[in-house]
C-alpha positions as CSV (number, residue, x, y, z in Angstrom):
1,X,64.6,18.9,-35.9
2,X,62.8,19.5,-39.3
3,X,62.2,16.4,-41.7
4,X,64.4,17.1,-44.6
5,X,63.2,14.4,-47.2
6,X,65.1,14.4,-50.5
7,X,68.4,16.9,-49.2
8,X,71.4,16.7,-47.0
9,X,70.0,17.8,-43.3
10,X,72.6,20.3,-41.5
11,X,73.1,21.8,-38.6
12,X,70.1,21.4,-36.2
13,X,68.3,19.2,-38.5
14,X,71.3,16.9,-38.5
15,X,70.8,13.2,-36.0
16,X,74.0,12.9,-34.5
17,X,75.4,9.5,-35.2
18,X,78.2,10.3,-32.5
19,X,79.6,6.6,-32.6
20,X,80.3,6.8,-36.2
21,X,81.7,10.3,-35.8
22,X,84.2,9.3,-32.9
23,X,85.1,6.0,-34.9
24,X,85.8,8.5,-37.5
25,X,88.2,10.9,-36.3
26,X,90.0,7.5,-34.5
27,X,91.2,6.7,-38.2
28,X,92.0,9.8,-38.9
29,X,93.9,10.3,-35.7
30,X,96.0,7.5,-36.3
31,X,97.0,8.8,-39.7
32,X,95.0,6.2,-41.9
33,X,92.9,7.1,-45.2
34,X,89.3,5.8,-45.0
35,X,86.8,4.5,-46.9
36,X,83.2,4.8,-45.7
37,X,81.1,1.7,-46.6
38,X,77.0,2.5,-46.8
39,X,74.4,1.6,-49.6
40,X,72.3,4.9,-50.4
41,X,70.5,6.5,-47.9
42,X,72.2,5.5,-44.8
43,X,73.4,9.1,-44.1
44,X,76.8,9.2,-45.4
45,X,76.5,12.9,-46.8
46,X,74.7,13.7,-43.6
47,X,78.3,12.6,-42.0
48,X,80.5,14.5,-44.1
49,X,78.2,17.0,-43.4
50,X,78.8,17.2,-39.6
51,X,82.2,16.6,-40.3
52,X,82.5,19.8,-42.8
53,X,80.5,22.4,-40.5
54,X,81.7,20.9,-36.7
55,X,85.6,20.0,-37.1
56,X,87.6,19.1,-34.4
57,X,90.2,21.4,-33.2
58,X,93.1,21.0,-35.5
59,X,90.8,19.7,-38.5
60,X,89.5,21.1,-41.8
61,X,87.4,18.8,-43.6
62,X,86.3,19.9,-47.2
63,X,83.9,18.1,-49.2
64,X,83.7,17.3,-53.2
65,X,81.3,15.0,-55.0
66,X,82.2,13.3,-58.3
67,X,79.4,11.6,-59.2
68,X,78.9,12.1,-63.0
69,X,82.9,12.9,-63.7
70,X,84.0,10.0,-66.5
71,X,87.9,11.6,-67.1
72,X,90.8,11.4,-64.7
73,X,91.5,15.5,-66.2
74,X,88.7,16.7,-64.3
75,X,88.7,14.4,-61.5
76,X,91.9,15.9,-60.8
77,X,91.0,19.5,-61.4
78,X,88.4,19.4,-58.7
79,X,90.9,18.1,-56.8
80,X,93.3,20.8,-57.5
81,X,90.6,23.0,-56.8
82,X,89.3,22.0,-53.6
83,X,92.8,22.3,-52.2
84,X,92.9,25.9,-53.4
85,X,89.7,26.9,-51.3
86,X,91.3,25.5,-47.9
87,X,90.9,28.0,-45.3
88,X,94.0,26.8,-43.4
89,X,96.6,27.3,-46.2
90,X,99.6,29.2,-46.0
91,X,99.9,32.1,-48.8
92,X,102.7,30.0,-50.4
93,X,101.0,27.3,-50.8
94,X,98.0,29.3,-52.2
95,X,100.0,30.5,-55.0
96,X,101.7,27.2,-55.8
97,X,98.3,25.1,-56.5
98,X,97.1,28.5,-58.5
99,X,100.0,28.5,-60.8
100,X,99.7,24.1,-61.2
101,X,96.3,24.5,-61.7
102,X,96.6,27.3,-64.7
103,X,99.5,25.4,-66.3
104,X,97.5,22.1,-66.9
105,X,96.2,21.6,-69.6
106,X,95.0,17.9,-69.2
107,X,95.9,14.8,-67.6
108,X,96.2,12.0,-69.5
109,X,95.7,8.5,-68.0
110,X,96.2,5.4,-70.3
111,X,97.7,2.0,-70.5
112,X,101.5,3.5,-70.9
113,X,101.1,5.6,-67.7
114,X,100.1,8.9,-66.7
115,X,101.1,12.3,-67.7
116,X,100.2,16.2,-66.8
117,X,100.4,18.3,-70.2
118,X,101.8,22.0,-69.4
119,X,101.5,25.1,-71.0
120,X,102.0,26.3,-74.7
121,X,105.2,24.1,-75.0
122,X,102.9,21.0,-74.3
123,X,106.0,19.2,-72.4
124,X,104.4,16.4,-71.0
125,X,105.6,15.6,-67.6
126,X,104.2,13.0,-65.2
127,X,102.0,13.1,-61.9
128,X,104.8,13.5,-59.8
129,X,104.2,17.3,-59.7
130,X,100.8,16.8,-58.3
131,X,101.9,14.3,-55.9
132,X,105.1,16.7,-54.5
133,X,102.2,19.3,-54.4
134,X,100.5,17.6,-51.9
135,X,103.3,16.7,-50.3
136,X,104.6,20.1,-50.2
137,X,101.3,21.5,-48.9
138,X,102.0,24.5,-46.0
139,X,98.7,23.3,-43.7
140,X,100.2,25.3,-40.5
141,X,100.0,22.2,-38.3
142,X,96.0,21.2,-39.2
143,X,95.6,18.4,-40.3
144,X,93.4,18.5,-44.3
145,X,90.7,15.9,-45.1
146,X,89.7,15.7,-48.6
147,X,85.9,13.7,-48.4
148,X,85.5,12.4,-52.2
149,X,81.7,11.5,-52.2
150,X,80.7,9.3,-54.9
151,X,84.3,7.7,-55.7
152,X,83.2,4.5,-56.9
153,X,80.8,5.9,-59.3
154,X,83.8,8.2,-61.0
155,X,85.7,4.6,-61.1
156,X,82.4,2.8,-62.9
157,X,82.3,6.3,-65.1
158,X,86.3,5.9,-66.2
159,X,85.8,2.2,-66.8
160,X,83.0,2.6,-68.8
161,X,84.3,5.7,-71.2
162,X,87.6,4.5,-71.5
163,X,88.1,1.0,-70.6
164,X,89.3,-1.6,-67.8
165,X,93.4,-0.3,-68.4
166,X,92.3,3.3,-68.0
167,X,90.2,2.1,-64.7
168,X,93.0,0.8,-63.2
169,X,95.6,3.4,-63.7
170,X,92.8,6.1,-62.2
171,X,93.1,4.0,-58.6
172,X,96.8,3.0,-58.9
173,X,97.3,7.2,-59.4
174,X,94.8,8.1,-56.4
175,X,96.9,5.0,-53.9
176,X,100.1,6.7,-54.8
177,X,98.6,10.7,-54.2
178,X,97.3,8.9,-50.8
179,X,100.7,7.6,-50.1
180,X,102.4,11.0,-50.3
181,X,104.6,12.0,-47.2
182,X,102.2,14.7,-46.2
183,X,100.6,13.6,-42.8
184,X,98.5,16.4,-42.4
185,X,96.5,15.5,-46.1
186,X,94.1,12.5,-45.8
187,X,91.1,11.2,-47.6
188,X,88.1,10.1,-47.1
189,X,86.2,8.1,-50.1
190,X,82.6,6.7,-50.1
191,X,79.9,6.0,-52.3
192,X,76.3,4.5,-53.1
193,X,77.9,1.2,-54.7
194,X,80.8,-0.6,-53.7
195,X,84.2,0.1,-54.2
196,X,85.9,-3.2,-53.6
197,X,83.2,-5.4,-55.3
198,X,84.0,-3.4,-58.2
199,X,87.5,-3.4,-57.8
200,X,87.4,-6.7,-57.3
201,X,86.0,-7.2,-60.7
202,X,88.7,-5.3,-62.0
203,X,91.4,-8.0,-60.2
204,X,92.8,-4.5,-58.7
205,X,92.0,-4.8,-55.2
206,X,95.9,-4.1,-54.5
207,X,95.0,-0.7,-55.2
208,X,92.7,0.0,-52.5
209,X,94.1,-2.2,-50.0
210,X,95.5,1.0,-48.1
211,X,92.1,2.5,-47.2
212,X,91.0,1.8,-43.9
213,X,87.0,1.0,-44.2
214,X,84.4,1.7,-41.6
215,X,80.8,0.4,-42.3
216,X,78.2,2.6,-41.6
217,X,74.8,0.5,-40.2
218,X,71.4,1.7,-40.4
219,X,70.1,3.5,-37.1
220,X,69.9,1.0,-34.1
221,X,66.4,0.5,-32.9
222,X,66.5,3.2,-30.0
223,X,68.3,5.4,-32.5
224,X,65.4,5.0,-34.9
225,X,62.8,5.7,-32.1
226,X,64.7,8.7,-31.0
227,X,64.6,9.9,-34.4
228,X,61.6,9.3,-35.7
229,X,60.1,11.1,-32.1
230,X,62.3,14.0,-32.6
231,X,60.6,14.6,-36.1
232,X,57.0,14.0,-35.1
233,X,57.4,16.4,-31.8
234,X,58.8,19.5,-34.3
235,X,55.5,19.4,-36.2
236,X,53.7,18.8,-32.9
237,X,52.3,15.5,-34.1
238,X,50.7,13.2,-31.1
239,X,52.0,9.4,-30.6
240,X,52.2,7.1,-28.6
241,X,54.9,4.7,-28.0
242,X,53.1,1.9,-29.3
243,X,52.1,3.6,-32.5
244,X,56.0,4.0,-32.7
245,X,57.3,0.8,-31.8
246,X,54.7,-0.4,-34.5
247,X,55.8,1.4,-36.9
248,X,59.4,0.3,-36.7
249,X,58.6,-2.8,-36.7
250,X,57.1,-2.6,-39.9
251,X,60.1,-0.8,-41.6
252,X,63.0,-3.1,-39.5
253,X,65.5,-1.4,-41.6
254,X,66.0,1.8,-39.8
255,X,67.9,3.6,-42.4
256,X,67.3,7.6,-41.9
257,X,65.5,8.0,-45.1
258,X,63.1,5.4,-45.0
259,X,61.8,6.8,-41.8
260,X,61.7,10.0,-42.7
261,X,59.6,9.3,-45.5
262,X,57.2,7.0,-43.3
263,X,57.3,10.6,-41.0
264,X,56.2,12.9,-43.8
265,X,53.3,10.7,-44.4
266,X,52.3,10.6,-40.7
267,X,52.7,14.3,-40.6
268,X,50.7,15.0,-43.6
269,X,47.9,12.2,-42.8
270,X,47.8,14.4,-39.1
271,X,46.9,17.4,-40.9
272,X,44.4,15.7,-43.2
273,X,42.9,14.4,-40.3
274,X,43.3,15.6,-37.2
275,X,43.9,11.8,-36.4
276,X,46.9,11.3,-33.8
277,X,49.5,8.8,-34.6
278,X,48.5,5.3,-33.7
279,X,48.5,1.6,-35.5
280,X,45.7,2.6,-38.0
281,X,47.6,5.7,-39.2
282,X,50.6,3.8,-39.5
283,X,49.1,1.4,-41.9
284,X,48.0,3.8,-44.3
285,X,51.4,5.7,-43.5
286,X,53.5,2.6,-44.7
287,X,51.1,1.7,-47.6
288,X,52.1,5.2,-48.8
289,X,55.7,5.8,-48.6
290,X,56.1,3.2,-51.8
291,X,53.3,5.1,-53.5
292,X,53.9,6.0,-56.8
293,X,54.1,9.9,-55.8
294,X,57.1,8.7,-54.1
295,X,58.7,7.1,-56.8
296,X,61.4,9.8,-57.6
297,X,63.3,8.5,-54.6
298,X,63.1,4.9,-55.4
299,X,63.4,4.7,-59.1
300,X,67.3,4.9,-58.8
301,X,67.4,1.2,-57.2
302,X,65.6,0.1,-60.6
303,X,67.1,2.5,-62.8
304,X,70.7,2.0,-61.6
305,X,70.7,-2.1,-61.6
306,X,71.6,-1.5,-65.5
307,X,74.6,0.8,-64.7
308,X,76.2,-1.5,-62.2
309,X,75.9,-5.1,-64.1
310,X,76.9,-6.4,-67.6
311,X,74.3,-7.7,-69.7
312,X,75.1,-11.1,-68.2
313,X,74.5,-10.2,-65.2
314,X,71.4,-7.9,-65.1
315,X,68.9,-10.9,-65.9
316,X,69.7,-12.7,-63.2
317,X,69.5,-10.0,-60.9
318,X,65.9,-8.6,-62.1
319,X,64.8,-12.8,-61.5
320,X,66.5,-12.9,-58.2
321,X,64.8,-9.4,-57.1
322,X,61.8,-10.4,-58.3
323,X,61.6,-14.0,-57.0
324,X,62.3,-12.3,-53.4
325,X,58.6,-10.2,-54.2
326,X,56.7,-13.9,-54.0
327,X,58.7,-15.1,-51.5
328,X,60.2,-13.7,-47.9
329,X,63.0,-15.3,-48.4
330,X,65.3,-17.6,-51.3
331,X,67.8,-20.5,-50.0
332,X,71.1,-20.0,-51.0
333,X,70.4,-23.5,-53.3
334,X,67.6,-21.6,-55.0
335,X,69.9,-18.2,-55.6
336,X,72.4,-21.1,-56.7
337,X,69.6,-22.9,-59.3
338,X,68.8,-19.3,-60.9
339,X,72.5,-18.4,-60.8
340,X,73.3,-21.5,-62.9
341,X,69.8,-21.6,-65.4
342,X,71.6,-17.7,-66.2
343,X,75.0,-19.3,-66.7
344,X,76.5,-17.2,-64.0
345,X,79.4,-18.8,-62.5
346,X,81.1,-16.1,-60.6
347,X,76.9,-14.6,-58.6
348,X,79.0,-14.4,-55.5
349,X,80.0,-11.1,-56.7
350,X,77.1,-10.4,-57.7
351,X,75.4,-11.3,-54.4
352,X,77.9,-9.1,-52.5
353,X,77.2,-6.1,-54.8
354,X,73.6,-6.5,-54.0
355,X,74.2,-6.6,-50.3
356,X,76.7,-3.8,-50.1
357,X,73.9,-1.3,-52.0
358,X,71.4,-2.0,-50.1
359,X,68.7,-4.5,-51.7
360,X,69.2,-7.8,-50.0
361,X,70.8,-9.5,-47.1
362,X,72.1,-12.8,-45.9
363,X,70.7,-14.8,-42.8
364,X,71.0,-18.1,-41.6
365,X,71.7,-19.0,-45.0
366,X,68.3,-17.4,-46.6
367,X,68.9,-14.2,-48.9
368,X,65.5,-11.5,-48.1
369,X,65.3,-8.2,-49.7
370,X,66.8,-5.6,-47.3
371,X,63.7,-3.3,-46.7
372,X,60.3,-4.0,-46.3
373,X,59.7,-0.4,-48.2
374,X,62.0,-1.3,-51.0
375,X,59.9,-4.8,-51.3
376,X,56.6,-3.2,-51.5
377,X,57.6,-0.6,-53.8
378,X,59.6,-3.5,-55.9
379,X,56.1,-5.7,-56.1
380,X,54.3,-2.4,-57.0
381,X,55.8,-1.0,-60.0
382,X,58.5,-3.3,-61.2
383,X,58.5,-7.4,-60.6
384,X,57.7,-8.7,-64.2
């Protein structure tokens, strides 16, 4: 198994998360939608992945990313045109989405409801042909999952461009396609930030209330030692399982990336050296990994703060991040006492949005950043 740091690992260089993969196919089995809950880096894509290149008999899984779309018209275009490139379609069908998918001209989403303009006439007519398409959809008894990666991003996009009415029409439109009569078309929908803490924002959480979520969690500790041995023994690094119990210990958030990126330094400070894996080793390792030669992978949690709060909000969360770089922990009364000198009334939002991508988490009533990486790299290069 190769260490692929900074891409989707396939095939042979996948971990198999077989838990999550079984609890998977149990939803989709029972006819449901799903929505796939992980902060960044957890190995979503990895998932889909899997899912994409090892289906289950009777399954075809195909995989679209909508990460910097901001208009419904395209959304739905790459829609369109991932159903087209199904391998599992009947001819008919084939032919139907190719002649809906030269007609349109755009899709229109707005406050008085939303609309598909056709051809030269420029009739307008509403979404009920795209809806009746996938309901129509010839899938010769397999059963189609669309995997829409980076949904809640295209939502934040839509709201942002065009506004909070335009926001909500977009996920009223995608619950009705979901509800079509077709059981053999499903979705799956995930993303880096989360969908119902912005939805909630929105007061639309009627909208979403159909998907069925399943949380992906970090690695388990023997997961994370299974890993991180697989990795080193490709490179024919030597360890020890203390050296490895050590150094999880000192990451305790066993996401996939984070350990990878501990494992690239260990491999790279074994070549440097000829020094075997052991405590000392994974000192420097972890010093490293929030190095600023790594910062192209940790930037985003920095960068991205801006894109998912208001102007309201983004204060208090660089004082509450920051604060959490002096201290191990803040008691929900302090998080209250910042909340309240920024005149936020509503944080618990905020706190949940937090949680849900990955920064910080809640125990025994104490708030601690998530990641003793993201911590270090925090104090390094960005606590004011």
């Amino acid at each position: 198994m190769r260490n692929i740091v900074g891409q989707t690992p396939r095939g042979e260089d996948f971990f198999p998360r077989d838990n999550i993969i079984r609890r998977i196919y149990r939803r989709l089995d029972s006819g449901a939608n799903v929505y796939l809950a992980a902060p960044r880096r957890v190995g979503k894509t990895a998932i889909m992945g899997y899912l994409e290149d090892h289906p289950r008999k009777g399954y075809e899984f195909k995989y679209i990313t909508t990460e910097s779309v901001d208009d419904a018209a395209i959304y739905f275009k790459r829609l369109l045109d991932a159903l087209h490139t199904l391998k599992t379609l009947s001819a008919r069908s084939r032919e139907f989405i190719s002649s809906l998918f030269g007609r349109i001209k755009e899709i229109n989403v707005g406050l008085e409801g939303v609309g598909i303009s056709l051809g030269k006439n420029e009739n307008s007519e509403d979404v009920e042909d795209l809806k009746e398409l996938i309901e129509g959809l010839d899938t010769d008894d397999t059963r189609i999952i669309i995997m829409v990666d980076e949904f809640p991003q295209t939502v934040k996009n839509i709201l942002d461009k065009s506004g909070e009415g335009v926001a909500k029409q977009f996920l009223q439109l995608n619950r009705e396609i979901r509800h079509t009569q077709n059981e053999n078309i499903r979705f799956i929908l995930t993303g880096s930030i989360g969908l119902p803490t912005m939805v909630e924002k929105l007061n639309a959480t009627e909208h979403i209330n159909d998907l069925n979520t399943i949380e992906i969690p970090p690695l388990n500790r023997d997961e994370a030692k299974a890993f991180t041995v697989k990795l080193l023994d490709h490179e024919k690094v030597p360890h020890n399982e203390e050296a490895i119990e050590y150094l999880l210990d000192k990451l305790e958030w066993f996401i996939p990336f984070h350990i990878q990126l501990a494992v690239q330094e260990l491999i790279d400070g074994y070549f440097d050296t000829d020094k075997p894996v052991d405590e000392a080793t994974v000192d420097s390792a972890f010093s490293k990994i929030a190095d600023m030669r790594n910062d192209i992978y940790f930037a985003h949690y920095y960068s991205r703060l801006k894109k998912t709060f208001d102007d309201s909000e983004y204060p208090f969360v660089l004082t509450l991040l920051d604060e959490l770089t002096r201290s191990d922990e803040l008691s929900r009364q302090q998080v209250k006492e910042f909340a309240e000198r920024h005149e936020i009334e509503n944080y618990g939002i905020v706190l949940r949005t937090l949680e849900f991508d990955g920064y910080i988490f809640e125990s025994e009533a104490f708030y601690r950043f998530t990641s003793p990486v993201l911590r270090l790299w925090w104090k390094n290069y960005v606590k004011q």
